[in-house]
N, C-alpha and C positions, 0 to 999 in steps of 0.2 A: 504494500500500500504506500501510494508516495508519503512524503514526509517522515517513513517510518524506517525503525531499524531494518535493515535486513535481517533474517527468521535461516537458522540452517538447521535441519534434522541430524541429532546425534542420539545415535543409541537407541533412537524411538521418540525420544523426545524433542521436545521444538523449544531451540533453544534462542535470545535473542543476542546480537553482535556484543552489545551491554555487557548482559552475563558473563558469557565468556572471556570477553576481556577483564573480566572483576575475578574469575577465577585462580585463586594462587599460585596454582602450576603455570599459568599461562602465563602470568603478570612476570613470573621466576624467569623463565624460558626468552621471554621476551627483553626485560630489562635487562637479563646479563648478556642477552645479543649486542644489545646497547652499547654498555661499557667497554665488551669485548672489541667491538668497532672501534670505542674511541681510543681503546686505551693500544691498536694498533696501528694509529694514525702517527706516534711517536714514531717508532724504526721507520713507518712506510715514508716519511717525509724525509726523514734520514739519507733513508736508500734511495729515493726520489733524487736527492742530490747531486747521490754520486751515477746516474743513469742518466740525466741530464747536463751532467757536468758544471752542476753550478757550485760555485765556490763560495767559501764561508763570507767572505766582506763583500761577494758580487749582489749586494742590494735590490737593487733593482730588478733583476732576475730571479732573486725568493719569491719577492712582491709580486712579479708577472704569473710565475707559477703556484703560490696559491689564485691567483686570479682565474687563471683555466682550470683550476679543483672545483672552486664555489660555483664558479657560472655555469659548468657543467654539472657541478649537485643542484641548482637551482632550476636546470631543464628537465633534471632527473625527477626532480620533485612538482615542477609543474606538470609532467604527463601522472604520476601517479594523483597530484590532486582531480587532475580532468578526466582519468580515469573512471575515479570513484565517486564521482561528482555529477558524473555522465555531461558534462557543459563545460567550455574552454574556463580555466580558470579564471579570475579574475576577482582584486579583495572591492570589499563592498568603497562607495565613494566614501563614506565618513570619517575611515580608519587610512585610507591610504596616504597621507603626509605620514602619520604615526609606522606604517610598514616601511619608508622611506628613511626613517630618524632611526627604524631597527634594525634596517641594514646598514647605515653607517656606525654602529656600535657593535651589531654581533658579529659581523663579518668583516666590515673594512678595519676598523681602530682594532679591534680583538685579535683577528689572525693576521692584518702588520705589523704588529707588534711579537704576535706567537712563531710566524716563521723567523724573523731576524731572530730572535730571544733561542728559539730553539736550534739556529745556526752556530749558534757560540756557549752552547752546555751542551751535557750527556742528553740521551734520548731516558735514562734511568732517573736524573735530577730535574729534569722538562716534567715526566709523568707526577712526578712526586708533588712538584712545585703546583701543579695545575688542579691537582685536589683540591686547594683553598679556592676553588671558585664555588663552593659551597657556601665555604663562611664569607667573603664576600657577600654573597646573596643574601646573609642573616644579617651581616650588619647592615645592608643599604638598604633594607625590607624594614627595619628598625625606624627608619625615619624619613620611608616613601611609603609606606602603605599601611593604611589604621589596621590595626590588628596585628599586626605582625611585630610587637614590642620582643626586645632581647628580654629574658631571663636569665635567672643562674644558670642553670644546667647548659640553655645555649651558649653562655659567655663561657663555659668551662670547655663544651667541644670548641670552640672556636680557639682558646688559646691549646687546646690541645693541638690542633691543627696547623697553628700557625709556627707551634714546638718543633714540627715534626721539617715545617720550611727552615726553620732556623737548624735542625741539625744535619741536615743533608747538606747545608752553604757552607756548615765552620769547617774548618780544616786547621793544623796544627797552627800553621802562622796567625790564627782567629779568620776573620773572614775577607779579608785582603784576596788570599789564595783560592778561596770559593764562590765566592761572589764577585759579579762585574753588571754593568748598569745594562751592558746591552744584551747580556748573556739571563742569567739571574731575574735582574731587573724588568729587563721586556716584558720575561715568562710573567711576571706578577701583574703589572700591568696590563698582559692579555690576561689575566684572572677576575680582574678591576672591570674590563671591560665586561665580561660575562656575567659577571654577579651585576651588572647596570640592568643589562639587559635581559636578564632572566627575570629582574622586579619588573620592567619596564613594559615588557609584555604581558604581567597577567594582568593590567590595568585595559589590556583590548583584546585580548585571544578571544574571550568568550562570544566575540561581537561578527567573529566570521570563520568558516573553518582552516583548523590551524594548518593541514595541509596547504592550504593558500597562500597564508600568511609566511610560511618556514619558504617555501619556490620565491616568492617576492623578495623578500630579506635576502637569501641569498644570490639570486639573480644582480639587484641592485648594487650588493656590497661586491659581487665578484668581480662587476664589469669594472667598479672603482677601482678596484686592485690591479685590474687588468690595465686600467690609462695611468694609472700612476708607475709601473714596472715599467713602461713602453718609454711614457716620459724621462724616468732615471736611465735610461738606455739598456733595460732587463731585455735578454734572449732567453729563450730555451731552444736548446737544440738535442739533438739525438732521441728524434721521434721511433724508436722500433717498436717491435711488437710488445716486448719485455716492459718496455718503458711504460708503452701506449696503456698496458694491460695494471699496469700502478695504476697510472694519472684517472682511469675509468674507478679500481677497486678504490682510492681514495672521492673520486665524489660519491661513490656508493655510500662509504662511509657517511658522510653528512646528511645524505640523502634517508638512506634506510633509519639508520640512527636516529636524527632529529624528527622524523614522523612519529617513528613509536613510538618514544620518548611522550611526542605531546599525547600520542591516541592513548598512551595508558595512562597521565594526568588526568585528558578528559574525564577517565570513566571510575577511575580509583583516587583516596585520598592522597597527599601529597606525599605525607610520609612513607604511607604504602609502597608506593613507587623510591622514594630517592632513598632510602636506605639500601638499596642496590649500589650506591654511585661509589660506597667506599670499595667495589673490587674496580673502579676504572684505572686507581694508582697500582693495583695488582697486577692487573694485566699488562699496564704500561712497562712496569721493570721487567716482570717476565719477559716477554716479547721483543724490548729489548736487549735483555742479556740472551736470547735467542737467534735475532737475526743481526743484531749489532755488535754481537760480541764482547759486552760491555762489559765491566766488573758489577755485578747485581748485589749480590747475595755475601756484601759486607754486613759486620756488627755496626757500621754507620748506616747507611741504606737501608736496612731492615727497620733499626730501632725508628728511625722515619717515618717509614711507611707506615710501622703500628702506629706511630702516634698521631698518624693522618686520619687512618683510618677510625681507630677510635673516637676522635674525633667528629667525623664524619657519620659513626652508629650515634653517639649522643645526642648530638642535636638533633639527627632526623629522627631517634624515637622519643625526644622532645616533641616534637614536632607532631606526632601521632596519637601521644596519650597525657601530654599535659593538661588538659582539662575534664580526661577521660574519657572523651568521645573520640573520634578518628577523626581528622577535621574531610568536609565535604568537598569532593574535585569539582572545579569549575566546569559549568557547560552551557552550552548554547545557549539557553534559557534564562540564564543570571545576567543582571544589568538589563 
């Protein structure tokens, strides 16, 4: 029936897209697809590098080549919205300055700042660093949107989290030797920018569907990235099959990712959902010390991780049962 879920027969029973998507195995299955995506996008942009042959200070060529990642996750994501939508995409006229203002945050300022940053640190200290786009989110939600005040518990994951940046940066000389502003530093700043943007749109997701919304933002922010690498005098070259078959599994990456990300917000509480996000630092070092060869599975790096990660469990089951209810996901229907 139009305006209605789609209805699929399992088991014998009729069950509705809702359900399903609210059920725990599914929501498991589905969100750690998620992470597992993101938290592979460390080595793949890595290895991206050396297949393209761009080199650490060549700028403008980072900048070009995330611009052909986002614009083609952002094609990738407008057929699956026009898909599902059966009608060429398109965000409603109200909200479209606002999907405009969201691609220059989640995609342009966010990942120019995330490929140089991640051009000059490990693919192991990028994944780790990039956890804290969590607590970013708690502290900007703290004082962008009513209801979303800090507490203890979240002020405790948050400095846990932000422990866990500070011990992966020190090194024996203190952090001279661990930290550097374009290395380090970027990474945080693309964290800054994430946690803007992640408050920033749930003041209008509910107002159109978010597949729309996610192809626009990235379309817009890609093309940016793409005239500013062109402008700095960015190439890419060494188009093969090897390469080609990255540069597509990376906008897959944004592409797959960032839809089911929002489809299972829609339909579950928030908590529900992001207490998955402390394996995206897991997967990052793994996968790293997998195809980059990295040193992982130090007493420095580990102790890290846990203290991201924990971090990351406190708040979001803050997040889920401090008033004792589960708080309620946004959807169409709200505002």
């Amino acid at each position: 029936m139009p305006g209605k879920d789609p209805v699929w027969r399992v088991g014998g029973f009729m069950e509705t897209k809702k359900n399903r998507l609210t059920h725990p195995a599914v929501v498991c299955a589905l969100a750690l697809l998620c992470t597992f995506l993101w938290g592979s996008a460390f080595p793949s942009v890595k290895v991206g590098y050396e297949l393209f042959s761009i080199a650490g200070g060549d700028t403008g060529s980072q900048i070009l080549f995330a611009g052909y990642r986002f614009t083609l996750a952002g094609v990738l994501t407008w057929i699956i919205s026009t898909v599902t939508s059966h009608r060429p995409a398109l965000p409603k006229r109200e909200i479209r300055s606002r999907v405009v203002l969201l691609g220059l945050i989640q995609t342009t300022m966010q990942y120019l700042f995330f490929y140089i940053g991640l051009s000059n640190t490990t693919g192991v200290k990028g994944s780790i660093i990039t956890a804290s786009n969590s607590f970013f989110s708690i502290l900007l939600a703290h004082f962008m949107i009513r209801g979303e005040k800090m507490t203890l518990r979240k002020g405790i994951g948050c400095l846990l989290g932000f422990a866990g940046v500070v011990v992966i940066n020190f090194s024996s000389s203190g952090f001279g030797g661990g930290f550097s502003l374009t290395g380090e530093g970027f990474m945080l700043i693309s964290c800054f920018a994430y946690g803007l943007a992640a408050v920033y749109v749930k003041t209008f997701a509910h107002k159109d569907n978010p597949f729309t919304i996610t192809a626009y933002q990235l379309l817009i922010g890609g093309v940016l990235l793409i005239l500013m690498g062109l402008l700095m005098g960015g190439e890419v070259h060494g188009f093969t099959v090897k390469s080609s078959l990255l540069l597509f599994y990376m906008a897959v990456i944004s592409s797959v990712a960032f839809s089911l990300w929002t489809l299972l917000l829609k339909y579950n509480p928030v908590g529900t959902v992001s207490i998955y996000g402390f394996t995206n630092p897991v997967f990052g070092v793994i996968l790293s010390a997998l195809f980059l060869g990295e040193q992982a599975f130090t007493l420095q790096n580990l102790g890290a991780l846990i203290l991201v990660s924990l971090g990351i469990i406190v708040v979001n089951r803050v997040s889920g049962s401090a008033s004792g209810k589960p708080k309620r996901a946004i959807s169409e229907k709200d505002g």
